[in-house]
C-alpha positions in Angstrom: 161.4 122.5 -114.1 162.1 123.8 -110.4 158.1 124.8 -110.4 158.6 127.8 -113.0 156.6 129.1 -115.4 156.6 130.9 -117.9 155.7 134.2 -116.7 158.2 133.9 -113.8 161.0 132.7 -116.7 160.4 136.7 -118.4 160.9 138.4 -115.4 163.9 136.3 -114.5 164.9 137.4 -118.2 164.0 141.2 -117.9 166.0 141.6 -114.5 169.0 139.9 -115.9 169.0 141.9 -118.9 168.5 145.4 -116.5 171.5 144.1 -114.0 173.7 142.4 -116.6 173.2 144.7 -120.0 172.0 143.8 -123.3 175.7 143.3 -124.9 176.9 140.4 -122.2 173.5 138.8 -121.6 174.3 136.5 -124.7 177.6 135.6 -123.8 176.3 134.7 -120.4 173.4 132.3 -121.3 175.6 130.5 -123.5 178.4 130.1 -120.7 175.3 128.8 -118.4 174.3 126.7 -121.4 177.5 125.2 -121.6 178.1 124.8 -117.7 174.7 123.1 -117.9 175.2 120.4 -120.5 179.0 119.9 -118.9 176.6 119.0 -115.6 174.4 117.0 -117.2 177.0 114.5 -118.9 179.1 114.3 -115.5 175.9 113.1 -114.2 175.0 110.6 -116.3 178.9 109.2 -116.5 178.1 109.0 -112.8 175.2 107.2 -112.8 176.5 104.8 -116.0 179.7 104.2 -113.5 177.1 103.1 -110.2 174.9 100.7 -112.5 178.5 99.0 -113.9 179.8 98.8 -110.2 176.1 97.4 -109.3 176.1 95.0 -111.8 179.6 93.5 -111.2 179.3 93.1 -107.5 175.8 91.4 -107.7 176.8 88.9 -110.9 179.4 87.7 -108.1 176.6 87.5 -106.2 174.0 85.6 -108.5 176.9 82.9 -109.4 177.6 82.1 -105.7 173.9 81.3 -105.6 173.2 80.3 -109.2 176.4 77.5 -108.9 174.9 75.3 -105.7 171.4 75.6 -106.8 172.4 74.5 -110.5 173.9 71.5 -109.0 171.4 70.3 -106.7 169.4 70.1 -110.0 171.6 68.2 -111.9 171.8 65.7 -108.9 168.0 65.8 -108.8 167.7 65.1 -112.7 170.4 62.2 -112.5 167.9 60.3 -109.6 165.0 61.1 -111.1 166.3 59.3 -114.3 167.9 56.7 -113.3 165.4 55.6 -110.3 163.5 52.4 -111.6 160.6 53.0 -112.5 158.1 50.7 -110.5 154.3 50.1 -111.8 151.4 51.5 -109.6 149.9 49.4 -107.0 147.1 46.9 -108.6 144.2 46.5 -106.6 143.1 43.8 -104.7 140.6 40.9 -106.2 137.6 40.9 -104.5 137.8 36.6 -104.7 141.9 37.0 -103.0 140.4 38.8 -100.0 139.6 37.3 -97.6 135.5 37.0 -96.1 134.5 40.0 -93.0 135.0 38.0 -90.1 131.2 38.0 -88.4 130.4 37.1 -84.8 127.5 34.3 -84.4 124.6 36.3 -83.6 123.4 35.9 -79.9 120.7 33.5 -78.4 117.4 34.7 -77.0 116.1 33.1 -74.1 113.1 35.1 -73.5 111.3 33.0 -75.5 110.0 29.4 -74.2 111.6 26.6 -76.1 109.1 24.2 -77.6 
């Protein structure tokens, strides 16, 4: 709390009690007390007001986004189900294909014919 402790707190305590007198010290703490919890509900009806505000503007958001996105989907589901559904590729008998063409080895003529 602000960085004090408790020592610090006491001599806050004893100076107030020297400047302001024992018989209005109480009714002072409980005016601060009361000024402080007033603070601290303003604040949070503040901050409960922001996250409404927040939350309102960006759901407008999100449904401006949400709405295209959700239809592309639908779209996507309604090919995907009705496309045909086609069976894979078989693959090819090795009797259907046809032989490796070769080329006719070449003749030597470095050796004498017989």
């Amino acid at each position: 709390m602000f960085g004090i402790g408790m020592p610090e707190m006491l001599v806050i305590l004893a100076v107030a009690l020297i400047v302001i007198g024992p018989s209005r010290l109480p009714e002072i703490a409980r005016s601060i007390g009361r000024g402080y919890a007033e603070f601290t509900r303003s604040m949070r009806e503040v901050q409960r007001g922001f996250t409404d505000m927040t939350e309102n503007a960006f759901e407008e958001e999100r449904r401006a986004v949400r709405q295209p996105l959700e239809t592309l989907e639908r779209v996507a589901q309604d090919i995907f189900s009705e496309a045909p559904t086609m069976p894979p590729p078989a693959a090819p008998s090795p009797a259907a294909s046809p032989a490796p063409a070769t080329s006719p080895a070449p003749e030597r003529k470095d050796t004498p014919a017989a």
